[in-house]
C-alpha positions as CSV (number, residue, x, y, z in Angstrom):
1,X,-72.5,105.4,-39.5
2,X,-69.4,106.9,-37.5
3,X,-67.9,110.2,-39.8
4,X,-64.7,108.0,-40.6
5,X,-67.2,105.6,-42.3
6,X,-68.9,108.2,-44.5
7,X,-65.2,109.7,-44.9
8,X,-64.2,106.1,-46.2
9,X,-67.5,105.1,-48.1
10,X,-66.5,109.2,-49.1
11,X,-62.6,108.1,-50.3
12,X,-64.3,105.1,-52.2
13,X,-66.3,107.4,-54.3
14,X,-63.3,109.7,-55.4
15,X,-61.1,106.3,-56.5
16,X,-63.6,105.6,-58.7
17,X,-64.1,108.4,-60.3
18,X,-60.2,108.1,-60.4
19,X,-60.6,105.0,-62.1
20,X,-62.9,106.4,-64.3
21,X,-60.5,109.3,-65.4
22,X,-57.6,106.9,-66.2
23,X,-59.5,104.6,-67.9
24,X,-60.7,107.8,-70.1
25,X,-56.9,108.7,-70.1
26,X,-56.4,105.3,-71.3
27,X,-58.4,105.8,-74.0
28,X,-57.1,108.9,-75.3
29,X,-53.7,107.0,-76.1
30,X,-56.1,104.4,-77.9
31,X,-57.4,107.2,-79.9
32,X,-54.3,108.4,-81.0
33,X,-53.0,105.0,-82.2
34,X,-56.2,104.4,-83.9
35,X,-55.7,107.7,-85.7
36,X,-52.2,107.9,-86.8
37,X,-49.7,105.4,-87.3
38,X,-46.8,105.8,-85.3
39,X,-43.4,103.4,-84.9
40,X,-42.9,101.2,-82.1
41,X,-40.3,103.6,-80.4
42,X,-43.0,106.4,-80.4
43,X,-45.6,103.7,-78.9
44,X,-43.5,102.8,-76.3
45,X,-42.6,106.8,-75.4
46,X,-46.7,107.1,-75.4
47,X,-47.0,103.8,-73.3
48,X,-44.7,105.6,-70.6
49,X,-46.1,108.8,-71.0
50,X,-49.7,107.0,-69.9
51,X,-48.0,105.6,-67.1
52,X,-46.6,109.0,-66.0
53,X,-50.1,110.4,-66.0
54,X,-51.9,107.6,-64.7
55,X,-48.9,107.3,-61.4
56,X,-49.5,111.3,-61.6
57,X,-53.5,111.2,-61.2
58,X,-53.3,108.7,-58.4
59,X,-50.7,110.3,-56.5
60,X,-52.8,113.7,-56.6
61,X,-55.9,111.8,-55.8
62,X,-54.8,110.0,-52.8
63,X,-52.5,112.6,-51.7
64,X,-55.4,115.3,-52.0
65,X,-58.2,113.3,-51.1
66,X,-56.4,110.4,-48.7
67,X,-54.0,112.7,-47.3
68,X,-51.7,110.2,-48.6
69,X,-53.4,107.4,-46.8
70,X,-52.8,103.7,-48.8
71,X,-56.1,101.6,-48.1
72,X,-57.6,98.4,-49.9
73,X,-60.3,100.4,-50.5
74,X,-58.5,103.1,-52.8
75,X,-57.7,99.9,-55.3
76,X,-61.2,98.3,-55.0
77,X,-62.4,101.7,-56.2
78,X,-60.3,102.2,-58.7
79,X,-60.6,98.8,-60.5
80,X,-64.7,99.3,-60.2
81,X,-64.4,102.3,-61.6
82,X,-62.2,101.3,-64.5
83,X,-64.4,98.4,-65.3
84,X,-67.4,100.1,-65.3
85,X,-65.8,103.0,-67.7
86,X,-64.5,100.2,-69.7
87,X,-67.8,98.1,-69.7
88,X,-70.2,101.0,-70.6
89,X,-68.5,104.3,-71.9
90,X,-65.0,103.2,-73.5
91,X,-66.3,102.4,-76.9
92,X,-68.7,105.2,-77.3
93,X,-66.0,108.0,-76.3
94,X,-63.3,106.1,-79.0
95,X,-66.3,106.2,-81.5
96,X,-67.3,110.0,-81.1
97,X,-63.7,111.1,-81.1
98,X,-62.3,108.9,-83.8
99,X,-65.1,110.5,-86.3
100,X,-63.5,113.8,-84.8
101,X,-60.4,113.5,-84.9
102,X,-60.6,112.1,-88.5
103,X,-62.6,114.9,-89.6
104,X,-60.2,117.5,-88.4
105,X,-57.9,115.2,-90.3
106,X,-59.5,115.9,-93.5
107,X,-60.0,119.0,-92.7
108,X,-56.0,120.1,-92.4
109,X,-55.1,117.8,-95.1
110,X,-57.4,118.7,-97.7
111,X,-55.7,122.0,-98.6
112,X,-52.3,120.3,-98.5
113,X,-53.9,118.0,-101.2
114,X,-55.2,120.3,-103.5
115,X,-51.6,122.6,-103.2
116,X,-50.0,119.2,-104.6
């Protein structure tokens, strides 16, 4: 293999773990809405805030890591990694922080309940 091959094969690597890392942002938003019911206006601010970090995690990563180089390759990785987040981790990292997140829940609201 030539060095631009192992810098490519190299690039492919990093967009996955990209992929990974939004589809883990992704799933922080999921959380949230899973935890606390919110109106559709504040859905759609959290739906464009998800975008803004997702645009803002690529851009870094393929300015950074690409030197803002656009190949096939970059998407490839990043779909792979997404779907293999999505296939194995996703549910298991909503799970684990759902039961967190409620029991800090309980946890703040239970003094507020007993003050009422």
């Amino acid at each position: 293999m030539k060095v631009s091959e192992y810098n490519q094969l190299f690039s492919l690597l990093i967009f996955v773990i990209t992929g990974i890392v939004i589809g883990i942002l992704f799933d922080v938003f999921r959380i949230i809405r899973k935890s606390f019911k919110t109106s559709d206006f504040i859905t759609y601010i959290e739906d464009i805030l998800f975008w803004f970090l997702s645009g803002c995690v690529l851009l870094f990563s393929i300015f950074t890591f690409n030197y803002g180089e656009i190949r096939v390759y970059i998407f490839i990785g990043l779909l792979f990694g997404l779907i293999i987040y999505l296939l194995t981790l996703s549910k298991y990292f909503i799970k684990v922080n759902v039961a967190i997140l409620n029991f800090v829940k309980k946890i703040v609201y239970y003094p507020i309940q007993i003050i009422n």
